[in-house]
C-alpha positions in Angstrom: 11.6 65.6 62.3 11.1 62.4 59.6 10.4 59.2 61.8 11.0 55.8 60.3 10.8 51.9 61.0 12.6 49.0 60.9 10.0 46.5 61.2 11.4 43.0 62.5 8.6 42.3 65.0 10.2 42.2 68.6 13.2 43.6 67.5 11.7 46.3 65.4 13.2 49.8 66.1 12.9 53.9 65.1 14.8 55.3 62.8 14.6 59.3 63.7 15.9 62.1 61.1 16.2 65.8 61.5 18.5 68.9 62.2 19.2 68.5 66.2 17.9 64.9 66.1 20.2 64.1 68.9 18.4 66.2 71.7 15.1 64.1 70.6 16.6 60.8 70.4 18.5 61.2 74.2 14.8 62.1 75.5 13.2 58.8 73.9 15.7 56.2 75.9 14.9 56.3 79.0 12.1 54.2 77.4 14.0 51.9 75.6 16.9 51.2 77.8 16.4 49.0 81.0 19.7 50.7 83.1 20.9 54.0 83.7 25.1 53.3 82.6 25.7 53.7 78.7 29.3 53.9 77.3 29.6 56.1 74.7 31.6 54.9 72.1 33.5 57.3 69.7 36.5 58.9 68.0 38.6 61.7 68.6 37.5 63.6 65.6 33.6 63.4 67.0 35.0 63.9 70.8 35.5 67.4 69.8 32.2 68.6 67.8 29.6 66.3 69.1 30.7 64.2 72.9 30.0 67.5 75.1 26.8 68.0 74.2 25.6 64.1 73.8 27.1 63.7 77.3 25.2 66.7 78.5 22.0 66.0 77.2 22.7 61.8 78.4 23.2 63.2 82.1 19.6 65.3 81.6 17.8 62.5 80.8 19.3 60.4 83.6 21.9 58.7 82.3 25.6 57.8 83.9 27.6 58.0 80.3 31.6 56.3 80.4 33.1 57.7 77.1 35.1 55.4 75.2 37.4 57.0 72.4 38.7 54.6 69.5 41.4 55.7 66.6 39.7 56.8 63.5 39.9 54.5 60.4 39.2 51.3 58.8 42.5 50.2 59.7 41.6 50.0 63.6 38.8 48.3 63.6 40.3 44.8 64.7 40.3 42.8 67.6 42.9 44.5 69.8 40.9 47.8 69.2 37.4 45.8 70.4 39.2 45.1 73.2 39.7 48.3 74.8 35.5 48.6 74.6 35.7 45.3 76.8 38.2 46.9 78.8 35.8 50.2 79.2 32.8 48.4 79.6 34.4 46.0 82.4 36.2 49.0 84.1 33.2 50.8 84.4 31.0 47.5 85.7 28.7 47.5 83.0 26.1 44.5 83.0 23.0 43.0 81.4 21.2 46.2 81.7 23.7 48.8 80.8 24.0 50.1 77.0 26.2 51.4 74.2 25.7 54.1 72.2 28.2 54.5 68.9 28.7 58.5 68.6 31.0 58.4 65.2 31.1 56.8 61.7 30.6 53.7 60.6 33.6 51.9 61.6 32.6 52.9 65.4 29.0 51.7 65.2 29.9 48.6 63.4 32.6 48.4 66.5 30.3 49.2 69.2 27.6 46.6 67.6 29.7 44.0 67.8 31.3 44.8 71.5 27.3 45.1 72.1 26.6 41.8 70.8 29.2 39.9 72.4 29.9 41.7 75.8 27.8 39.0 78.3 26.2 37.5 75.1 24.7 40.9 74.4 23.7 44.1 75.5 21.3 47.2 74.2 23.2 49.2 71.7 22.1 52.6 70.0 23.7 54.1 67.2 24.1 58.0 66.6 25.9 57.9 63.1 27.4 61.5 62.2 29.1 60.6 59.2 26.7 60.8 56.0 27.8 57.4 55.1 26.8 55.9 58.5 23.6 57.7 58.2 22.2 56.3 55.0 23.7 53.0 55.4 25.8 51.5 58.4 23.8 52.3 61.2 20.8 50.3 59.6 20.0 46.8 59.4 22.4 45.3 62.5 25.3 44.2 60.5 28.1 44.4 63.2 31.8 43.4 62.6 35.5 44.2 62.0 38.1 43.3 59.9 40.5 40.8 60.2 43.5 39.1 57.9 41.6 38.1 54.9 38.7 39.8 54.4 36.5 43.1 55.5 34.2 42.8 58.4 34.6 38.6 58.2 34.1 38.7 61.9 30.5 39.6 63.3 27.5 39.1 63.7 23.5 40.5 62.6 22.8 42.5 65.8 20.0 44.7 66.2 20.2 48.5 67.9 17.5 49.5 69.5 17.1 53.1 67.9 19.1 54.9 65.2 19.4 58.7 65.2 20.3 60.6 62.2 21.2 64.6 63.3 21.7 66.1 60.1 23.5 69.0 61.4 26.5 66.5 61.9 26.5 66.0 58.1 27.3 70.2 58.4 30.9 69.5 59.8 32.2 66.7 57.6 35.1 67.1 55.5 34.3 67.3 51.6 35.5 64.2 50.9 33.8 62.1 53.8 30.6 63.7 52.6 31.0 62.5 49.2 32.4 59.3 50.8 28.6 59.0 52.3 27.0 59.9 48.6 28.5 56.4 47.3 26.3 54.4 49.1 22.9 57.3 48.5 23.2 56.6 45.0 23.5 53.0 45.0 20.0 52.9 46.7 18.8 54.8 43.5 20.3 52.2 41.5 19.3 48.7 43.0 15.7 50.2 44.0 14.3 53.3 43.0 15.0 54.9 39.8 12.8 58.4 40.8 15.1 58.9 43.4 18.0 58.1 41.3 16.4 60.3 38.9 16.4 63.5 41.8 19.7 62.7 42.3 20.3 63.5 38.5 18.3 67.1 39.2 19.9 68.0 42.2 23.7 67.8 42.2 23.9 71.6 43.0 21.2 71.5 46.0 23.1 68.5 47.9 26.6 69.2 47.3 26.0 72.4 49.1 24.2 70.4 51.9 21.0 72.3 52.2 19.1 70.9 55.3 16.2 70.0 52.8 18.4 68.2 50.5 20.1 66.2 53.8 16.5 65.1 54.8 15.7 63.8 51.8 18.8 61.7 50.7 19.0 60.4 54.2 15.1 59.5 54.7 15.0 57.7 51.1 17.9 55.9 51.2 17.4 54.7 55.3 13.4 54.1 53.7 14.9 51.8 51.6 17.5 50.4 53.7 14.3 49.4 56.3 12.3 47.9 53.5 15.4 45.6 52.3 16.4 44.5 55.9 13.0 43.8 56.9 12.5 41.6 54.3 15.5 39.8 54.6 17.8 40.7 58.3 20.2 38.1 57.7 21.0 38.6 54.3 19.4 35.0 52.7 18.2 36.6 49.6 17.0 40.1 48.7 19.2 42.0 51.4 22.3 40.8 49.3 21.4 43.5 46.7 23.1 46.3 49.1 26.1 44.7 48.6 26.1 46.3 45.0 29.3 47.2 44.3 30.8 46.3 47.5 32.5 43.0 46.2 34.8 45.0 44.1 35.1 47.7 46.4 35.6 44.9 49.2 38.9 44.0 46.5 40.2 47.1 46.2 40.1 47.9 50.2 42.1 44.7 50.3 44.5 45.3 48.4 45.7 48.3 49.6 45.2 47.5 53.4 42.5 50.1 54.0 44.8 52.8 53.0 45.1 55.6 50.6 41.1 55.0 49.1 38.4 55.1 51.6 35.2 53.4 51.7 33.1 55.5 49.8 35.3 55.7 47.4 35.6 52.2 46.2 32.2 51.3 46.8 31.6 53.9 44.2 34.7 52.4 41.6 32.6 49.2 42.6 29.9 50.7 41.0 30.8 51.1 37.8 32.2 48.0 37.5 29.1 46.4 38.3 27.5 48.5 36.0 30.2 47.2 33.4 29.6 43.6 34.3 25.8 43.8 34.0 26.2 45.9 30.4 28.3 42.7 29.4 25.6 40.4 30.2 23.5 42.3 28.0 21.0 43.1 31.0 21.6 46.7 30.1 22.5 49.1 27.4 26.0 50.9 28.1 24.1 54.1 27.8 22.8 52.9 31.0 26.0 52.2 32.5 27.5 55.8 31.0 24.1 57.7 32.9 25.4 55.9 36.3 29.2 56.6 35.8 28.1 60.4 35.1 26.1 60.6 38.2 28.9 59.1 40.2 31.2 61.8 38.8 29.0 64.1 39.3 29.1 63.6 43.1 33.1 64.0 43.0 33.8 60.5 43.0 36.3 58.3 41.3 34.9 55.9 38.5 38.0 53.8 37.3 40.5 51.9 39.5 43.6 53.8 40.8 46.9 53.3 38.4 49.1 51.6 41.0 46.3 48.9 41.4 46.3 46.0 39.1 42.5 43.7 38.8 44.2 40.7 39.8 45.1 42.0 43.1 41.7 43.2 43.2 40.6 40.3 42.2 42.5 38.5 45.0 41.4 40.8 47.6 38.1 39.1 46.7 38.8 35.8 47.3 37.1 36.0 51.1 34.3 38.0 50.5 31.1 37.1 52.2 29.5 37.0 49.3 31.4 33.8 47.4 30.0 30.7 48.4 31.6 27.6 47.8 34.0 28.9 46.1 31.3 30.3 43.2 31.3 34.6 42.3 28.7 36.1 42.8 27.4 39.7 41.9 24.9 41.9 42.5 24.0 43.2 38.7 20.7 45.3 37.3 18.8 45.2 34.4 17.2 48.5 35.0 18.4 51.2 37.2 15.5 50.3 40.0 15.7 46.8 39.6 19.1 44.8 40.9 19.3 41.5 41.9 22.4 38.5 42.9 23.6 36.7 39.9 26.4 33.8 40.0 28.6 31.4 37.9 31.4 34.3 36.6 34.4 33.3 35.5 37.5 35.2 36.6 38.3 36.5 33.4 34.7 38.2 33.2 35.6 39.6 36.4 38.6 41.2 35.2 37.6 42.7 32.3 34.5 44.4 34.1 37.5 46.6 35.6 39.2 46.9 32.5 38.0 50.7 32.0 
C-alpha cells in the first residue's frame, strides 16, 4: 500500500494507493470524520461492482451510509442533478458533522465536492475515485464544480477532501476506452513535469495497457505525486497549478462544441495535447520532433491525436471563449519547452490558435 500527502497545513490530507485500498481507507475514518451518517454518492455503473461492499465495510466501521445514485456522464453534472444530493442529504437529516463520500468517476466527485462544499456552507467530503482518470487526477487538489451553459465546470469552488483512496482493483473493471480515457491525463504529468516518467511511459506501453497491478501502482502514485506537489504549491490555481490545465483549454473547446457528447474527456484532453504541443513547436520553444515523440506516445495509448472531421476549429475555438483560463479577455496556454518543463504563456492571437489545430 503506497501512502502519499497533500500537504496544505490544516487542510493537509492522505492520499492512499493499493489493490483493495478501499477496506484500508473505510478503517482510517472513524478518525477523520466527526459524525457517524455519510451519503455515499455514486452511479449506477459503480452501484453494481463497488456500493455493496463499500456499504458493508462503512457499516463495520460504524458508519450509517445513505446511498445517493446520479446518472453517468458529463452531460448530468448540472444544477438540477446537484440537487437531488441536497435532496438526499436533507431527507436523510444530514448536518455539520455528517460526510460525503464520492464512490464513482470524476464527474461524481467533482459533484459530491461541490454538494460538500455548499450543503450548510460545508461539510467533510471523501473521495473514492474508481475510474483511472479520477485516480490520477480529479480526486486531487479540491477542484469541485459542474457545468453550466457556457463553459465546463464554471460553477465551483476549491474544496478540500479529507482523504483520497485509490483501489486499484477498480481500474480492473473499466471499460477499454474509460481506461485509456484515464491515460490522457497520466501522460500529461510526464509532459509538464517529469520527463523519466514520461520516458517509462515510452518503455512500458505493453505492461500498462494490460493493467498489471505493478504498472497501476506506479502510473497512479507518480502522477497523484505530482498532482500533490503542484496543488500544494499553488491550491487555488494563482500560478504554477495552471500547468495541469495542459491541454485542457482545447479540450475544454472541443467538449463545448459538441455538448459533452460523442468524445469523452479523456479523449480531448489528449487531442488537446497535441495541439499544445503544436502551439509550443510554433513558438519555437521546441523542435517538432518533440511534438512527433508526444503525439506517438499518445497514440500509442489508443488515443485520438487530431480533431474529429465533423468539428470545425472555430467552433472549437468558440467553445473556448469561457474558459477559466482567459482573463480579460487575453488566451492563455499552457506550452513547454522541454517535455518536463511546462509553464502558462499569453497574448495569442486567434489565428495562432487555429492553426495549432490545423493538423
Amino acid at each position: 500500500m503506497a501512502s502519499l500527502r497533500v500537504d496544505l497545513g490544516d487542510r493537509s490530507y492522505p492520499i492512499l494507493i493499493g489493490d483493495g485500498a478501499s477496506k484500508e481507507g473505510i478503517a482510517l475514518l472513524p478518525r477523520l470524520l466527526k459524525g457517524k451518517k455519510i451519503a455515499v454518492v455514486t452511479n449506477p455503473v459503480v452501484v453494481k461492482y463497488f456500493a455493496s461492499k463499500t456499504l458493508r465495510f462503512l457499516r463495520k466501521a460504524g458508519f450509517k451510509p445513505t446511498v445517493i445514485t446520479l446518472p453517468d456522464g458529463e452531460r448530468y453534472k448540472t444544477l438540477q442533478h446537484i440537487a437531488r444530493i441536497y435532496d438526499g442529504l436533507i431527507a436523510g437529516h444530514f448536518d455539520r458533522a455528517d460526510a460525503i463520500l464520492a464512490l464513482g468517476g470524476g464527474v461524481t466527485g467533482d459533484m459530491a465536492g461541490f454538494a460538500a462544499a455548499t450543503y450548510m456552507r460545508g461539510i467533510d467530503f471523501v473521495q473514492f475515485p474508481t475510474t483511472l482518470l479520477a485516480q490520477v487526477d480529479s480526486s486531487v487538489g479540491g477542484k469541485t464544480g459542474i457545468d453550466y451553459p457556457g463553459g465546463k465546470n464554471i460553477v465551483g469552488a476549491f474544496y478540500q477532501p479529507r482523504l483520497v483512496v485509490c483501489d486499484l482493483s477498480a481500474l480492473k473493471t473499466l471499460p477499454d476506452r474509460e481506461y485509456r480515457c484515464g491515460m490522457a491525463e497520466v501522460i500529461k504529468y510526464g509532459i509538464i513535469r517529469d520527463a523519466r516518467f514520461f520516458a517509462w511511459l515510452e518503455e512500458n506501453v505493453k505492461e500498462v495497457a494490460a493493467r498489471k497491478t505493478g504498472a497501476l501502482e506506479t502510473i497512479v502514485r507518480k502522477s497523484c505525486a505530482c498532482k500533490a506537489a503542484v496543488v500544494a504549491a499553488d491550491e487555488r490555481e494563482a500560478d504554477i497549478r495552471a500547468i495541469l490545465n495542459f491541454g485542457h483549454t482545447f479540450a475544454h473547446g472541443i467538449e463545448t462544441a459538441l455538448d459533452y457528447k460523442r468524445i469523452k474527456h479523456g479523449e480531448a484532453v489528449a487531442i488537446g495535447m497535441v495541439m499544445a504541443s503544436r502551439l509550443s513547436y510554433s513558438l519555437g520553444l521546441i523542435p517538432q520532433k518533440t511534438a512527433e515523440r508526444v503525439k506517438r506516445l499518445i497514440a500509442a495509448y489508443g488515443l485520438p491525436t487530431t480533431l474529429p472531421k465533423y468539428l470545425s476549429p472555430g467552433e472549437v475555438i468558440e467553445g473556448m471563449v469561457h474558459d477559466k483560463k482567459i482573463i480579460s479577455g487575453a488566451w492563455r496556454f499552457v506550452v513547454y519547452d522541454r517535455i518536463g518543463n511546462a509553464f502558462v504563456k499569453g497574448g495569442f492571437a486567434r489565428a495562432e490558435i487555429a492553426a495549432a489545430m490545423d493538423g
